[in-house]
C-alpha positions as CSV (number, residue, x, y, z in Angstrom):
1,X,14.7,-8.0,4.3
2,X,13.8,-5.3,2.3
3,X,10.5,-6.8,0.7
4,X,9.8,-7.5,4.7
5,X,10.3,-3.9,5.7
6,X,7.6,-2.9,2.7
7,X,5.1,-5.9,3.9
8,X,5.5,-4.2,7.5
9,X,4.9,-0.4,6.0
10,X,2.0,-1.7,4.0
11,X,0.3,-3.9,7.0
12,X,0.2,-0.3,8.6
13,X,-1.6,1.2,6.0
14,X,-4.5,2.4,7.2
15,X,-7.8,5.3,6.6
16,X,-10.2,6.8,8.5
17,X,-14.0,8.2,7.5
18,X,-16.9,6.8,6.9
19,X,-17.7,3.3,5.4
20,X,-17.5,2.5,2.0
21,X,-19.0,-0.7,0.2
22,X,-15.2,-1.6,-1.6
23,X,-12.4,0.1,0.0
24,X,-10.0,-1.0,-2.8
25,X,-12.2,0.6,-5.5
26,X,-9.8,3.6,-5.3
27,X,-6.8,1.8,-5.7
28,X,-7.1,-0.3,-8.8
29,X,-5.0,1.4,-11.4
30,X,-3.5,4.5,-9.1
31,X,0.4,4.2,-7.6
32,X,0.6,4.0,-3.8
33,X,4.0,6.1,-2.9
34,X,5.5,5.4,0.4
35,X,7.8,7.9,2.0
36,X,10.1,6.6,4.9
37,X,11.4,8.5,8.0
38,X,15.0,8.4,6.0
39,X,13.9,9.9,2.8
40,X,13.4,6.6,1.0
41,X,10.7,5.4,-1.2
42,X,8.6,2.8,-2.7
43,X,5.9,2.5,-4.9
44,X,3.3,-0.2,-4.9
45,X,1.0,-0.1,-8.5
46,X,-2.4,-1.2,-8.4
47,X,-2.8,-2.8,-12.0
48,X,-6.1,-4.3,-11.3
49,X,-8.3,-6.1,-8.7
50,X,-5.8,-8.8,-7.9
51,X,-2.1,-8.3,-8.8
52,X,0.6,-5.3,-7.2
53,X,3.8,-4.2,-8.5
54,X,6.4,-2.9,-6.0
55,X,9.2,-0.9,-6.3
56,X,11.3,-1.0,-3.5
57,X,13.2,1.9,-2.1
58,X,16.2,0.2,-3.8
59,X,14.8,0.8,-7.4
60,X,14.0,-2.9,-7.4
61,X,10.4,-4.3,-9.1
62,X,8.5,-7.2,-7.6
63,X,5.5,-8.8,-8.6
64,X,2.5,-9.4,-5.8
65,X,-1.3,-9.7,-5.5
66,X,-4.0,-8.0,-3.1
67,X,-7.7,-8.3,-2.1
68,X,-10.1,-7.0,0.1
69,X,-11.0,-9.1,3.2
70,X,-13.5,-7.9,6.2
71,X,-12.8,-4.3,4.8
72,X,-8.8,-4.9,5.3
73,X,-6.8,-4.8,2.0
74,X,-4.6,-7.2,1.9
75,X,-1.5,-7.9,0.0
76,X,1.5,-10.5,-0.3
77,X,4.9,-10.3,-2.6
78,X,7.3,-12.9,-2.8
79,X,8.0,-15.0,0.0
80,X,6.7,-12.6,3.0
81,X,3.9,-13.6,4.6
82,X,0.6,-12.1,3.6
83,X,0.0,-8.9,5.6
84,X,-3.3,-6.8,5.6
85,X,-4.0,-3.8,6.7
86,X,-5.9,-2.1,9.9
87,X,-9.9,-2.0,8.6
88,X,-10.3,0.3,7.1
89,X,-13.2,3.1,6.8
90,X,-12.5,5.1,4.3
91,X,-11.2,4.0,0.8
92,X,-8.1,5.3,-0.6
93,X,-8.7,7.4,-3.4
94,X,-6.1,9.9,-5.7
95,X,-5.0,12.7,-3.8
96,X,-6.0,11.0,-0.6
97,X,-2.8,10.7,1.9
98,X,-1.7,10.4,5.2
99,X,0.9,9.1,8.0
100,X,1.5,5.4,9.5
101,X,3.6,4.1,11.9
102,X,6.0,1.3,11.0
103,X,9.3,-1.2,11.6
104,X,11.0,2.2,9.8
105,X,9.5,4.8,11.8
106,X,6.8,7.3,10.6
107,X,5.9,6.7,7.3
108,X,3.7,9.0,4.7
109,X,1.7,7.9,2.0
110,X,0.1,9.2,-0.6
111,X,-2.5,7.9,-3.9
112,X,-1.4,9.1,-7.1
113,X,-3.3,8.8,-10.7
114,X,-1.5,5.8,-13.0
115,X,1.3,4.3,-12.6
116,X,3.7,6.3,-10.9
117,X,7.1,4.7,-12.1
């Protein structure tokens, strides 16, 4: 259930702005921290152009993989489902950030530089 809940919070992950070519450029090797209504977090790293690794709010690591499809990035771990995000129009970048809606109420996110865990 809890790699489900952190499909759903990434699904919602979306970016506004103006159009760029790749808008997973920014991503590849930068941490993606997500902050839940409760307090909680998890981290999804961004090794390269096609593999994730998620740390779940319970301090747990899975392994996953991500592309870009029709400007939606796109990612599955485990056994969920692939989910992808809105399109989006502007590309995530470090220091970028912002708020989503999800299964666990609002949720922030934020791009940080490396790894992050």
């Amino acid at each position: 259930m809890k790699k489900f809940v952190l499909a759903v919070a990434v699904s919602s992950f979306a970016f506004a702005g103006a159009a760029l070519a790749n808008v997973g450029a920014g991503l590849v090797g930068n941490t993606v921290t997500l902050t839940y209504a409760d307090g909680s977090q998890a981290k999804i790293y961004y090794p390269d152009a096609s593999s994730i690794v998620v740390k779940g709010a319970d301090g747990s690591e899975s392994q996953g993989t991500w592309h870009v499809s029709d400007n939606k990035i796109c990612t599955k771990v485990g056994d969920a489902p692939e989910n992808c995000t809105d399109p989006v129009t502007e590309a995530p970048a470090v220091g970028s950030s912002g708020t989503i809606e999800s299964e666990r109420g609002q949720t922030q996110w934020a791009v940080s530089a490396g790894k992050d865990f």
